[in-house]
C-alpha positions as CSV (number, residue, x, y, z in Angstrom):
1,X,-21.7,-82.3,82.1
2,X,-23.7,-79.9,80.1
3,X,-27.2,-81.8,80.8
4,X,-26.0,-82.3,84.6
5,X,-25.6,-78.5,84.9
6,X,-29.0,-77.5,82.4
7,X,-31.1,-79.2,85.2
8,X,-28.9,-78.3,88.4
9,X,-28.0,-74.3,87.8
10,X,-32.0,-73.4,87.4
11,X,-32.7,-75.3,90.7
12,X,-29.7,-73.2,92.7
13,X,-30.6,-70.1,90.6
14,X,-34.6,-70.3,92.0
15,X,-33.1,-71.1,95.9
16,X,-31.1,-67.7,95.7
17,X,-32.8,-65.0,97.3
18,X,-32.5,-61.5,95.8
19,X,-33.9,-58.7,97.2
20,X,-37.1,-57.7,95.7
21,X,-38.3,-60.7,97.5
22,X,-36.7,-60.7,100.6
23,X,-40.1,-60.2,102.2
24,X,-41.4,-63.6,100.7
25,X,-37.7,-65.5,101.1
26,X,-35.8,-65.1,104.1
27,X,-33.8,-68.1,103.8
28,X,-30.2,-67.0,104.1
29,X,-28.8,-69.8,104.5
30,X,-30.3,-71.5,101.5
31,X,-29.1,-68.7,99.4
32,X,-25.7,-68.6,100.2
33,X,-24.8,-72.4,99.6
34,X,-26.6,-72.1,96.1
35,X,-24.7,-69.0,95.5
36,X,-21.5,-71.2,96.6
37,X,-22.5,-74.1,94.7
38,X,-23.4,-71.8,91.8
39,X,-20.1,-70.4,91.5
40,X,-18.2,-73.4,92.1
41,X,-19.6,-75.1,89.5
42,X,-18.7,-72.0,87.1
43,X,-15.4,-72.6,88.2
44,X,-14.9,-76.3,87.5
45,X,-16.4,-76.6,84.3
46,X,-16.6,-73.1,82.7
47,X,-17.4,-73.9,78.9
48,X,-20.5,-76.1,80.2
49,X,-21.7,-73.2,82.7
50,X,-21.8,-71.3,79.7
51,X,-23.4,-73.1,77.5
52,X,-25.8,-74.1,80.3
53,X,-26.5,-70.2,80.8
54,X,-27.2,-69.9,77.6
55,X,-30.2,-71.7,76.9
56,X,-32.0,-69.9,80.6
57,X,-34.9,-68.0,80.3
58,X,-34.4,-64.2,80.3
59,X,-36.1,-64.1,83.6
60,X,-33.7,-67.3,84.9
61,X,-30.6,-65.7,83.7
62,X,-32.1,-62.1,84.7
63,X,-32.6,-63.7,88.5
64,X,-28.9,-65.0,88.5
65,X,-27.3,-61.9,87.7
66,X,-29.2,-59.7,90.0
67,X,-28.3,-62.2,92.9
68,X,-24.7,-62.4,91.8
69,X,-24.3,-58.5,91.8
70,X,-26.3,-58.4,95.4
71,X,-23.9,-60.9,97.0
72,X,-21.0,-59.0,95.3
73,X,-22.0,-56.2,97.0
74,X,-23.2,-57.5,100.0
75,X,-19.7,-59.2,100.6
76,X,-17.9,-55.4,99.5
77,X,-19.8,-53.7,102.1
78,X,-19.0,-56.5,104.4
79,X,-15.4,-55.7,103.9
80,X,-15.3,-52.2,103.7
81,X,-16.9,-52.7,107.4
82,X,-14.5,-54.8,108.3
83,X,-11.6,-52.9,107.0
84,X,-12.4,-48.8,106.9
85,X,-8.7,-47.8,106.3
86,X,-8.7,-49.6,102.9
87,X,-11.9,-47.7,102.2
88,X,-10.0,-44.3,102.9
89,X,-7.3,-45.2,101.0
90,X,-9.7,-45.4,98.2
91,X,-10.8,-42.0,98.2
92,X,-8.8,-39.6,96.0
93,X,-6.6,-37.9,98.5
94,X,-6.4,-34.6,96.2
95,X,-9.3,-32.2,95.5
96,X,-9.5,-30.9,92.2
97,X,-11.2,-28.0,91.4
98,X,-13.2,-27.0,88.5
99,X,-12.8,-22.9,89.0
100,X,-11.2,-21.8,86.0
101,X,-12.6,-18.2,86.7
102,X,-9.2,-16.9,86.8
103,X,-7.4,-18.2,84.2
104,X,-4.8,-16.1,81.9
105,X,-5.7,-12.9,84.6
């Protein structure tokens, strides 16, 4: 499975659009099955995604992460959207204060 994966993950890695280059990509679509396929394959056959990963490129694996964390948080903002009470729930509901200007007084 390891070969399989050491010539499929750099061909889903290059389809995924990140956004420095959003200007030059605007395929969507095409990034969001590869990002799909990406991370169902990490799922099904984690020791060979690893091992797989390992031998990318620094830009490669550089160009994975970055589009990992922008769908992450892509898909948070999405549900914070989607759900703004759980957002305010979220928040600290206290306010502490950092006066200590009358202390032992």
């Amino acid at each position: 499975m390891a070969p399989l994966l050491s010539l499929t993950l750099p061909l889903l890695v290059r389809g995924m659009s990140i956004d420095a280059e959003r200007a030059i990509t605007a395929d969507a679509e095409l990034s969001t099955i590869c990002h799909a396929a990406l991370t169902a394959l990490a799922g099904r056959a984690p020791d060979a995604f690893r091992a797989a990963v390992a031998a990318f490129s620094p830009e490669t694996r550089g160009r994975m992460e970055t589009a990992l964390r922008e769908a992450a948080a892509k898909k948070q903002q999405a549900a914070a959207a989607l759900n703004p009470a759980a957002a305010a729930a979220a928040k600290p509901k206290i306010a502490l204060k950092m006066d200590f200007g009358n202390f032992g007084k």
